[in-house]
PyMOL Python script that loads the backbone (N, CA, C, O; Angstrom):
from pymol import cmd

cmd.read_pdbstr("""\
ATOM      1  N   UNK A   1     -54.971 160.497 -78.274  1.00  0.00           N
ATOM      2  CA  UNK A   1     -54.355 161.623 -78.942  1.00  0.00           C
ATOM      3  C   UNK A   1     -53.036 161.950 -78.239  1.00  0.00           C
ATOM      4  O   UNK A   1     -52.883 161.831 -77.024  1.00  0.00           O
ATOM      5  N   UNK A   2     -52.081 162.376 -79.105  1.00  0.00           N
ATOM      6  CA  UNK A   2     -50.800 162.295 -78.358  1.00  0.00           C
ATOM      7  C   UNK A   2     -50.392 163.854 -78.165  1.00  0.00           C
ATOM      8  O   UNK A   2     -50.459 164.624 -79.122  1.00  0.00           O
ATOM      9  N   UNK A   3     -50.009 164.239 -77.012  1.00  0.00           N
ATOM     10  CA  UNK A   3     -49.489 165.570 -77.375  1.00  0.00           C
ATOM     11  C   UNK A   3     -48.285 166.307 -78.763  1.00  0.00           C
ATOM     12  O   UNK A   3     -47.200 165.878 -79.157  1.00  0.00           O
ATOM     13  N   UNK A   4     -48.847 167.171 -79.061  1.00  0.00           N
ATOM     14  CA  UNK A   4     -47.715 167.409 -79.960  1.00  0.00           C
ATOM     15  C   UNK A   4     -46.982 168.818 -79.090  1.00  0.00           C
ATOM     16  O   UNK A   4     -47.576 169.589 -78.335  1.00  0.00           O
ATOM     17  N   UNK A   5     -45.087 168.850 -79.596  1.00  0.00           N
ATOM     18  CA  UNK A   5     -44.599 169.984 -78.856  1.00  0.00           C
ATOM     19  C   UNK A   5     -44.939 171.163 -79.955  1.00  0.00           C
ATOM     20  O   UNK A   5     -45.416 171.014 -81.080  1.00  0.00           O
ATOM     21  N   UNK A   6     -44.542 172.405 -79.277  1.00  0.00           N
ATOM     22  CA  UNK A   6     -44.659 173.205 -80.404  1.00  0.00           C
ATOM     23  C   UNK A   6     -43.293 173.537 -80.784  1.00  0.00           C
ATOM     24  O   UNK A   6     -42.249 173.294 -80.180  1.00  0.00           O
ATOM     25  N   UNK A   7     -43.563 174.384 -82.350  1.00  0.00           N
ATOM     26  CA  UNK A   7     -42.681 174.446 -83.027  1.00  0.00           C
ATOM     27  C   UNK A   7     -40.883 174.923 -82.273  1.00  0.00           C
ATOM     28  O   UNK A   7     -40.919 175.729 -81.344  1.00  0.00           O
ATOM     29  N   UNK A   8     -39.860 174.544 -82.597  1.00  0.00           N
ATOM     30  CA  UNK A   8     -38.951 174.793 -81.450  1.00  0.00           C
ATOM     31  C   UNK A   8     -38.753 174.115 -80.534  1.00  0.00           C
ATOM     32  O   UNK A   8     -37.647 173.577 -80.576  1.00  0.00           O
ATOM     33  N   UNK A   9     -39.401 173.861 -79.605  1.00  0.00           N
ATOM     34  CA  UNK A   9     -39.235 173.285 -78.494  1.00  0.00           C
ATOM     35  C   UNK A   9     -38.742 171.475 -78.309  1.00  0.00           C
ATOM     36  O   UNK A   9     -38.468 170.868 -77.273  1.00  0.00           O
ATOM     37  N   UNK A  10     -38.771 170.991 -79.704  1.00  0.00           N
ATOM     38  CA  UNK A  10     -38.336 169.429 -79.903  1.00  0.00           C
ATOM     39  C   UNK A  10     -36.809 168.950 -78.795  1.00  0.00           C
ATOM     40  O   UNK A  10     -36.605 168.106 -77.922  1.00  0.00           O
ATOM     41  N   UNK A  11     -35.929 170.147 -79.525  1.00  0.00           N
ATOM     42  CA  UNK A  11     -35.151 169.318 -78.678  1.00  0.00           C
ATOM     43  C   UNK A  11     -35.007 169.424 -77.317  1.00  0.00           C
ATOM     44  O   UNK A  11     -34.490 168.452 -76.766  1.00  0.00           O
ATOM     45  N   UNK A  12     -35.486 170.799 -76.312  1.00  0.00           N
ATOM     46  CA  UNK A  12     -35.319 170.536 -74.927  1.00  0.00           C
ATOM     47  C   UNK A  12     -36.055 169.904 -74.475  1.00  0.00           C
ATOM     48  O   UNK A  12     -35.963 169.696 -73.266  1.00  0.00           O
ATOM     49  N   UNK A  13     -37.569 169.057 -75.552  1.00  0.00           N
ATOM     50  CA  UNK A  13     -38.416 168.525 -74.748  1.00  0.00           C
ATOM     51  C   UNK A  13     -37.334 166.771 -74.402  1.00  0.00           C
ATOM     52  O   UNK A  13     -37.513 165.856 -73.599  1.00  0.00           O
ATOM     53  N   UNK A  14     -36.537 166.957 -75.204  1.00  0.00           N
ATOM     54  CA  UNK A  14     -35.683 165.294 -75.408  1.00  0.00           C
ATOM     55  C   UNK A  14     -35.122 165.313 -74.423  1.00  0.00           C
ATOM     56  O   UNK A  14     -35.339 164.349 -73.688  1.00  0.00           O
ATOM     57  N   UNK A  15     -34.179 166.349 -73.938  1.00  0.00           N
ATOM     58  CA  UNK A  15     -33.673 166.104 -72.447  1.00  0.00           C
ATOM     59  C   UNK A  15     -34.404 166.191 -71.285  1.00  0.00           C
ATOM     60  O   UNK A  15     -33.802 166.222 -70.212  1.00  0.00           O
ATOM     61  N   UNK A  16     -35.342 166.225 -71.317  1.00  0.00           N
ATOM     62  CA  UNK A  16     -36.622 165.999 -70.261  1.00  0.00           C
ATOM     63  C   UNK A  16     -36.999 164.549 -69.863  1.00  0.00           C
ATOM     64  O   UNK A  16     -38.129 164.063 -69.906  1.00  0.00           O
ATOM     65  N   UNK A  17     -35.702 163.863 -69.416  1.00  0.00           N
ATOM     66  CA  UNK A  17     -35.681 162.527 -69.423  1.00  0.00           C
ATOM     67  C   UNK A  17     -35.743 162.397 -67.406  1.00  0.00           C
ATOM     68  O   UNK A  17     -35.490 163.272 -66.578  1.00  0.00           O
ATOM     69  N   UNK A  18     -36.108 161.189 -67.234  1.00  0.00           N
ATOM     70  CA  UNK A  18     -36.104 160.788 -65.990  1.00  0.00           C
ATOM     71  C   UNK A  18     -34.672 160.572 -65.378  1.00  0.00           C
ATOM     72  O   UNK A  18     -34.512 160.850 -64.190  1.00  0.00           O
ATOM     73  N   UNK A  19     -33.747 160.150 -66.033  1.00  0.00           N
ATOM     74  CA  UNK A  19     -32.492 160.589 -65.478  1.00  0.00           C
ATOM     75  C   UNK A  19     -31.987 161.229 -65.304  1.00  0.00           C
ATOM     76  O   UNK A  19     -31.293 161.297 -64.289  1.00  0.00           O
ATOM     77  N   UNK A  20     -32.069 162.478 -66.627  1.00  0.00           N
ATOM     78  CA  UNK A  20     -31.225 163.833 -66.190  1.00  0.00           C
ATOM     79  C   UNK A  20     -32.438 164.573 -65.089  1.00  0.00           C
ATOM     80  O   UNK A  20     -31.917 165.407 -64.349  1.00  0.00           O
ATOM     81  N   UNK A  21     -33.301 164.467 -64.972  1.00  0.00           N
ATOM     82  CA  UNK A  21     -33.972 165.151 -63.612  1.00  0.00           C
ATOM     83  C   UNK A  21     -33.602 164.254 -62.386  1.00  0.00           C
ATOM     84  O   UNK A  21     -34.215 164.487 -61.344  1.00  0.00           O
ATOM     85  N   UNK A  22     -32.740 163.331 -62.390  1.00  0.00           N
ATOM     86  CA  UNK A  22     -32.219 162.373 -61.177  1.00  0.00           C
ATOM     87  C   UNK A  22     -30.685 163.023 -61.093  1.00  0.00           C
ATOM     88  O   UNK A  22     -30.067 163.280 -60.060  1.00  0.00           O
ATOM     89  N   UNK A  23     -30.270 163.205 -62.381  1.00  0.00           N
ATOM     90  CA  UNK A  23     -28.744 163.747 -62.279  1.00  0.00           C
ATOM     91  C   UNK A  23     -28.866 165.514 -61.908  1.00  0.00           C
ATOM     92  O   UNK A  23     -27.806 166.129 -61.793  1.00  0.00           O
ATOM     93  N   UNK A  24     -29.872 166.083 -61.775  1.00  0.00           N
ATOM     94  CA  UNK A  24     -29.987 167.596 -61.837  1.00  0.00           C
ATOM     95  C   UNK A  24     -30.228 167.546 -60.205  1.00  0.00           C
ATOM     96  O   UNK A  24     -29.555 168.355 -59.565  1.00  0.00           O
ATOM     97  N   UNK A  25     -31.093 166.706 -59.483  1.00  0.00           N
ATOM     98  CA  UNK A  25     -31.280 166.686 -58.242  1.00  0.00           C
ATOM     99  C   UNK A  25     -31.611 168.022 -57.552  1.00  0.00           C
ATOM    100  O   UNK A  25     -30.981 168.494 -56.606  1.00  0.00           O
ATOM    101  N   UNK A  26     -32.657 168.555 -58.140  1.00  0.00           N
ATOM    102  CA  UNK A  26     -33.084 170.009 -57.494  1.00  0.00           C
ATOM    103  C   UNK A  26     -33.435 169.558 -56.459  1.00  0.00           C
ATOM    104  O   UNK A  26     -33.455 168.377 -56.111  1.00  0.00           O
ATOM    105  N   UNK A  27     -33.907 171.000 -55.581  1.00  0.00           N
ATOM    106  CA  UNK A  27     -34.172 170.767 -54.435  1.00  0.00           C
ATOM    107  C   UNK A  27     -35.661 170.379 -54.046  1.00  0.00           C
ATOM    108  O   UNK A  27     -35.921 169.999 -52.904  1.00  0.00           O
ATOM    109  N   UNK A  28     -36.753 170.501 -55.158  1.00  0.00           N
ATOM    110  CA  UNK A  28     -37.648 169.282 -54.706  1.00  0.00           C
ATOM    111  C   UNK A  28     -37.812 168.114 -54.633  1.00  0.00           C
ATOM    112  O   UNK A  28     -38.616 167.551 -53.889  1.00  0.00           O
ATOM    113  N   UNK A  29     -36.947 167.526 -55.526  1.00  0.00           N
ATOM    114  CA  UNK A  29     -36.682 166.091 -55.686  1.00  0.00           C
ATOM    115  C   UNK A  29     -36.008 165.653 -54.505  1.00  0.00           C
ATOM    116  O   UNK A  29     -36.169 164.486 -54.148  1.00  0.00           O
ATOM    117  N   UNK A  30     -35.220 166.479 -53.800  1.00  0.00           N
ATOM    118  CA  UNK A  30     -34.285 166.063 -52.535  1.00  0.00           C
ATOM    119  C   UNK A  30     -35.374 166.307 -51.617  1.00  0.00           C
ATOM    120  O   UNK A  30     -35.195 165.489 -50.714  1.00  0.00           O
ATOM    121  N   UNK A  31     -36.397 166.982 -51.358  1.00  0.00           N
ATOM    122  CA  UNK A  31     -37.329 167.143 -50.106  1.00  0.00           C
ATOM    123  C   UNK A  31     -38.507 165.955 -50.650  1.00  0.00           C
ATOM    124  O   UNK A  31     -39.000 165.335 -49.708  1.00  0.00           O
ATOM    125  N   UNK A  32     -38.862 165.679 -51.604  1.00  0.00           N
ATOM    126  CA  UNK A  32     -39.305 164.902 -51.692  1.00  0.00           C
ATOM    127  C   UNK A  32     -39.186 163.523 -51.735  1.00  0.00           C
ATOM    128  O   UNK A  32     -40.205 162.853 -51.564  1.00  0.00           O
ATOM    129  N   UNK A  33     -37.753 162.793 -52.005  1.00  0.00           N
ATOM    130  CA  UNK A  33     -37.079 161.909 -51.252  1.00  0.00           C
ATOM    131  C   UNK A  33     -36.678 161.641 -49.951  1.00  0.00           C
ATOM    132  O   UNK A  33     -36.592 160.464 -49.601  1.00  0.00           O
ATOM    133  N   UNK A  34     -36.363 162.726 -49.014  1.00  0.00           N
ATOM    134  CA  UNK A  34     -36.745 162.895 -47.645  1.00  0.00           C
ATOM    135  C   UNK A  34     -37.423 162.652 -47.048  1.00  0.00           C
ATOM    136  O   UNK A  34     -37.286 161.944 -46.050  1.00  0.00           O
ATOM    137  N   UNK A  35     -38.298 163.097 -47.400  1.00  0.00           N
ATOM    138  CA  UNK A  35     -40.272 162.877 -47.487  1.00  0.00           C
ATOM    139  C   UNK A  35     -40.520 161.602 -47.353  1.00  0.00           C
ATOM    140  O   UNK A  35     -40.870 161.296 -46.213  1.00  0.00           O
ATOM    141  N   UNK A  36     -40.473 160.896 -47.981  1.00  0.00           N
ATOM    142  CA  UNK A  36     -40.473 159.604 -48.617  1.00  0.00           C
ATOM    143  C   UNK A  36     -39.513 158.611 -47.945  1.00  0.00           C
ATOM    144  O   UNK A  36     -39.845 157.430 -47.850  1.00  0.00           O
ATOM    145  N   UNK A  37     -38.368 159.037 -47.489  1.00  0.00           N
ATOM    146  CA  UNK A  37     -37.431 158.055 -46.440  1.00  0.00           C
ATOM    147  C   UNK A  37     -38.155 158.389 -45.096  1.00  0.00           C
ATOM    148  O   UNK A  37     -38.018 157.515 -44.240  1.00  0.00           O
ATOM    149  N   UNK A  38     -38.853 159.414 -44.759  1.00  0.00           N
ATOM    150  CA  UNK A  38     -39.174 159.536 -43.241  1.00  0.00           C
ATOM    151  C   UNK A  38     -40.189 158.664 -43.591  1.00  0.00           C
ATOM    152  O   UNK A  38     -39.951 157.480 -43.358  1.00  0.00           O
ATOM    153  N   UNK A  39     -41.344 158.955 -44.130  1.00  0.00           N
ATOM    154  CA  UNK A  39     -42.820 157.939 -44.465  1.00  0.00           C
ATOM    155  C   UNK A  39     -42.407 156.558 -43.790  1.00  0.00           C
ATOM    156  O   UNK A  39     -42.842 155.928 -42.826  1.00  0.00           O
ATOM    157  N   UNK A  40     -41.096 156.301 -44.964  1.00  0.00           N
ATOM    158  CA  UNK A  40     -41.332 154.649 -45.121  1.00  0.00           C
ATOM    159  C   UNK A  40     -40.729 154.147 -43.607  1.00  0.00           C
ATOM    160  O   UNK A  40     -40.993 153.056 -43.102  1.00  0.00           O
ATOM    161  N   UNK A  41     -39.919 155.119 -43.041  1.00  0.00           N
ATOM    162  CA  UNK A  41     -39.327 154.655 -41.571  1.00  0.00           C
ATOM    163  C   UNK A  41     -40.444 154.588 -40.609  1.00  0.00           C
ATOM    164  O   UNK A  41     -40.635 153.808 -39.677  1.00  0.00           O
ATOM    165  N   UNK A  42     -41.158 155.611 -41.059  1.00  0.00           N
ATOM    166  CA  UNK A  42     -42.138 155.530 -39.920  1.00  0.00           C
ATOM    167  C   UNK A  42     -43.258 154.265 -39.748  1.00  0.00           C
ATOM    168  O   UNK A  42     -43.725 153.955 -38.652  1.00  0.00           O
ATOM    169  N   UNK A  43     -43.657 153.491 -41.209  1.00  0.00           N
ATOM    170  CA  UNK A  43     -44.142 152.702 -41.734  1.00  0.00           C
ATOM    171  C   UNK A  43     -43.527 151.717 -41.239  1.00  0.00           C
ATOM    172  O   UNK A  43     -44.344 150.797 -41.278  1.00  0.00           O
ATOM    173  N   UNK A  44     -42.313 151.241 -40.670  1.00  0.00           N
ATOM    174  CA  UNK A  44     -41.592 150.200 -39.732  1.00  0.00           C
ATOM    175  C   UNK A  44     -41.192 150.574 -38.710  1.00  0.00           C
ATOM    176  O   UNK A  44     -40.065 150.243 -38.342  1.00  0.00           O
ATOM    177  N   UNK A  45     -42.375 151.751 -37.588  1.00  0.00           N
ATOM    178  CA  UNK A  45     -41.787 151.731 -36.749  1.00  0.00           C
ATOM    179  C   UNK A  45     -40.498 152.254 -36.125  1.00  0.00           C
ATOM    180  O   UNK A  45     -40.419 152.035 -34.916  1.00  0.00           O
ATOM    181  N   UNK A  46     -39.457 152.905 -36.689  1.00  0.00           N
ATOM    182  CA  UNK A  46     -38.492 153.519 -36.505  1.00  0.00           C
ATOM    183  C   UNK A  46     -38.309 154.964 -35.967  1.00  0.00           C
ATOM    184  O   UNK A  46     -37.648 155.862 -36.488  1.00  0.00           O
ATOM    185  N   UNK A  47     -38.791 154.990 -35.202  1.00  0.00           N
ATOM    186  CA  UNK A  47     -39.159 156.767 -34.473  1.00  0.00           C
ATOM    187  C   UNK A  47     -38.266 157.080 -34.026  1.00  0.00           C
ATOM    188  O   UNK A  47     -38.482 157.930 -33.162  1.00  0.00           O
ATOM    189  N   UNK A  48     -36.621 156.684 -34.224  1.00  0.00           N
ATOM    190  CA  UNK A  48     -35.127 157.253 -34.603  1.00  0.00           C
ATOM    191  C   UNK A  48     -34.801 157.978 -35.496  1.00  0.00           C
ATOM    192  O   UNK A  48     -34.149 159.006 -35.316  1.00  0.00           O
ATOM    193  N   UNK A  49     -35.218 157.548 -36.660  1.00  0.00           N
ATOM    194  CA  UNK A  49     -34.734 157.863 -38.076  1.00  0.00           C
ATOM    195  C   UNK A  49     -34.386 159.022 -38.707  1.00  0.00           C
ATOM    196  O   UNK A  49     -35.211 159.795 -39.194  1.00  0.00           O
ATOM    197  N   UNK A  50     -33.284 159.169 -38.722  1.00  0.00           N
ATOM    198  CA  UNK A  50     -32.962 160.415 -39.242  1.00  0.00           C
ATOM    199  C   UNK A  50     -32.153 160.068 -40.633  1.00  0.00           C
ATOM    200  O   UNK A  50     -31.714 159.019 -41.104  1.00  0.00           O
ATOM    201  N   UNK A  51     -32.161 161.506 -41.093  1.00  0.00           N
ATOM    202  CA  UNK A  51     -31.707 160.883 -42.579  1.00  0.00           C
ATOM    203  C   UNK A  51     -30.081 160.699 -42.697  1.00  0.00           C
ATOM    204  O   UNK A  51     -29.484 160.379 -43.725  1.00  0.00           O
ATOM    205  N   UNK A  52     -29.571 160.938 -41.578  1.00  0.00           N
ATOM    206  CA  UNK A  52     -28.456 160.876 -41.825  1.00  0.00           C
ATOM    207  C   UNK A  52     -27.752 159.203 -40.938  1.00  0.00           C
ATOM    208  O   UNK A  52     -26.684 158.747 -40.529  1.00  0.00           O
ATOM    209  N   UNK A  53     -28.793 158.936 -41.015  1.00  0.00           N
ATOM    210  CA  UNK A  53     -28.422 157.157 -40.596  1.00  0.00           C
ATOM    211  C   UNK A  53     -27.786 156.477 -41.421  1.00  0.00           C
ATOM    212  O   UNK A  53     -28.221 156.576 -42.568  1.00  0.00           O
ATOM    213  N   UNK A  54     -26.851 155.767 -41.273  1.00  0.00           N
ATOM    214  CA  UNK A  54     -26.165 155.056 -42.297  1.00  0.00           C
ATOM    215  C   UNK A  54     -26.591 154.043 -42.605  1.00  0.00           C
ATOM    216  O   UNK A  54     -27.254 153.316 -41.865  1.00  0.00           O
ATOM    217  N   UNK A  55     -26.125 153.689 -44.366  1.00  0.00           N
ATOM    218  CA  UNK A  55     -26.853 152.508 -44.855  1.00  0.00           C
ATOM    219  C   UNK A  55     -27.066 151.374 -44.354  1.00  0.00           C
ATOM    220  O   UNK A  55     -28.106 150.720 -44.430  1.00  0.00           O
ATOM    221  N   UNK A  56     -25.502 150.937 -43.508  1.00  0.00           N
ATOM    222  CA  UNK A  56     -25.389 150.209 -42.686  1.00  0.00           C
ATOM    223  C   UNK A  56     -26.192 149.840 -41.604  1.00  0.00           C
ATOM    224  O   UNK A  56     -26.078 148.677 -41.217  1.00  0.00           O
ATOM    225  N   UNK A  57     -26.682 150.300 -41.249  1.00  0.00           N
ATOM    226  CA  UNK A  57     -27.785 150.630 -40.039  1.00  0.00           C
ATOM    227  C   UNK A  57     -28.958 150.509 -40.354  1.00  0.00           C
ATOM    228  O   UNK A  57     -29.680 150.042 -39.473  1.00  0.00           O
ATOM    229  N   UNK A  58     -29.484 150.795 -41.430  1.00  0.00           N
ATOM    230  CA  UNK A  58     -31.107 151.150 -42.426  1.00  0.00           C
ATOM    231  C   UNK A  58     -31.165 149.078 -42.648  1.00  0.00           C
ATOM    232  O   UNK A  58     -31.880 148.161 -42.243  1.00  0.00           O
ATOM    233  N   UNK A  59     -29.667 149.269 -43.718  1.00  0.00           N
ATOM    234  CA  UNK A  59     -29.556 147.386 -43.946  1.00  0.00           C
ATOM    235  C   UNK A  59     -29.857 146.659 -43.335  1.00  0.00           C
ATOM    236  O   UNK A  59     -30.522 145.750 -43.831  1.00  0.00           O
ATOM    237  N   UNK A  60     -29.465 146.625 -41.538  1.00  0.00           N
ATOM    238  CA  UNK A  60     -29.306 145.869 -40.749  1.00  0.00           C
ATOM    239  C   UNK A  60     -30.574 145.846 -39.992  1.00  0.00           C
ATOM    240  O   UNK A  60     -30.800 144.868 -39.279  1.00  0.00           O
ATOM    241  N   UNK A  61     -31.446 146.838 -40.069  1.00  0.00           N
ATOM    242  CA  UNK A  61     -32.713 146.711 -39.542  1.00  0.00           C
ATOM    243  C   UNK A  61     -34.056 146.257 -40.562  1.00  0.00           C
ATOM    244  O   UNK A  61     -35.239 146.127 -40.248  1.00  0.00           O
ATOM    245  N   UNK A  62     -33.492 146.103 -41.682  1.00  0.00           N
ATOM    246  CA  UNK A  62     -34.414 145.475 -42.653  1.00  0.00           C
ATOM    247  C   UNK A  62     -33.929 143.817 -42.649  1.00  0.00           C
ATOM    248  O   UNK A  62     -34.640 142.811 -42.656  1.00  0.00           O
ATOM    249  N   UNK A  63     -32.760 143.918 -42.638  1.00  0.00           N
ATOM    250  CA  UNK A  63     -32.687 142.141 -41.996  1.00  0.00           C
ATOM    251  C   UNK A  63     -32.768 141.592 -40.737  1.00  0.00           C
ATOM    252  O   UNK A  63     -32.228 140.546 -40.375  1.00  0.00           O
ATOM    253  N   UNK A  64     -33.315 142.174 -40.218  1.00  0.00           N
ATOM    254  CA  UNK A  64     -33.457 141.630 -38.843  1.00  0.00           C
ATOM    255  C   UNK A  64     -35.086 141.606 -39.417  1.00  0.00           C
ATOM    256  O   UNK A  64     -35.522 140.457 -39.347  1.00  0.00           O
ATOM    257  N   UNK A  65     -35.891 142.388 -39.856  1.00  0.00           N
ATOM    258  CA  UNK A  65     -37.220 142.536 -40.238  1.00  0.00           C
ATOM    259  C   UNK A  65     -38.124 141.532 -40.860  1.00  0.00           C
ATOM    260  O   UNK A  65     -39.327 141.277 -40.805  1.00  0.00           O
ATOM    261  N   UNK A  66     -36.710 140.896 -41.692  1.00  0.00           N
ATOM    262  CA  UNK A  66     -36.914 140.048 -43.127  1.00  0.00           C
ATOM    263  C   UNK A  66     -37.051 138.748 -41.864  1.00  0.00           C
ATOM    264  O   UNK A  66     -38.096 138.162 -41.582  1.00  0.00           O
ATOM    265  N   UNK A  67     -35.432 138.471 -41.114  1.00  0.00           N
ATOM    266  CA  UNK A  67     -35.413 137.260 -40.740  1.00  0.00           C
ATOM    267  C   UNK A  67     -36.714 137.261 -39.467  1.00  0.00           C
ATOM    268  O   UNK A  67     -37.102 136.129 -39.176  1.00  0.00           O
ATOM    269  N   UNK A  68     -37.183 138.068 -38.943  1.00  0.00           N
ATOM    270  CA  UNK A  68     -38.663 137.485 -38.063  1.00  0.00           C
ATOM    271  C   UNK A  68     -39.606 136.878 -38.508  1.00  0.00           C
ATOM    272  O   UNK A  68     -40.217 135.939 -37.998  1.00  0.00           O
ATOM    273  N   UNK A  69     -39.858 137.678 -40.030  1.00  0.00           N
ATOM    274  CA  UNK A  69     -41.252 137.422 -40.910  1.00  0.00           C
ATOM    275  C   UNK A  69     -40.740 136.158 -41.499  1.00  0.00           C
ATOM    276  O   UNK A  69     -41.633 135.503 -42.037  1.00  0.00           O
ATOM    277  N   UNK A  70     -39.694 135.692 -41.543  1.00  0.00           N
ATOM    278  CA  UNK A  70     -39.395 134.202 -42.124  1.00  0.00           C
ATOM    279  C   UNK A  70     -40.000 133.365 -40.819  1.00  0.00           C
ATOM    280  O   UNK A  70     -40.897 132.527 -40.906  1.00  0.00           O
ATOM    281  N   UNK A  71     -39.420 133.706 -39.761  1.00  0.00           N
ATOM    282  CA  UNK A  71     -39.622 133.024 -38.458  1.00  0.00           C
ATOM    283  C   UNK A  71     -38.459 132.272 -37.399  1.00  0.00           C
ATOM    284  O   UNK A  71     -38.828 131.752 -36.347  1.00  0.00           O
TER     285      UNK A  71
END
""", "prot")
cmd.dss("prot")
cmd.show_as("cartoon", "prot")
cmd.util.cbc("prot")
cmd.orient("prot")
């Protein structure tokens, strides 16, 4: 059974898209991406990690990661 909206509400339910809640970037979506970058650092070990590390730096420790597990 599919939800139905109610009467009215059709078109703001349309902009209720996964992008414009990526382009709106409230502030749970930003603590919860935070969230989620500390997890995964911690998940490799990185008990540096702050979020303001540069990509450069994040990059360079995932290839060094990649090239061990190759061997």
């Amino acid at each position: 059974m599919c939800p139905i909206a109610k009467p009215g509400v059709e078109t703001k339910l349309k902009k209720r898209t996964l992008t414009n809640l990526y382009n709106q970037r409230s502030a749970w979506l930003n603590m919860a991406h935070k969230a989620l970058d500390k997890a995964v650092a911690n998940a490799y070990g990185w008990t540096d990690y702050t979020p303001e590390m540069a990509d450069e730096e994040i990059l360079r420790r995932l290839l060094e990661l990649n090239q061990e597990r190759i061997g």
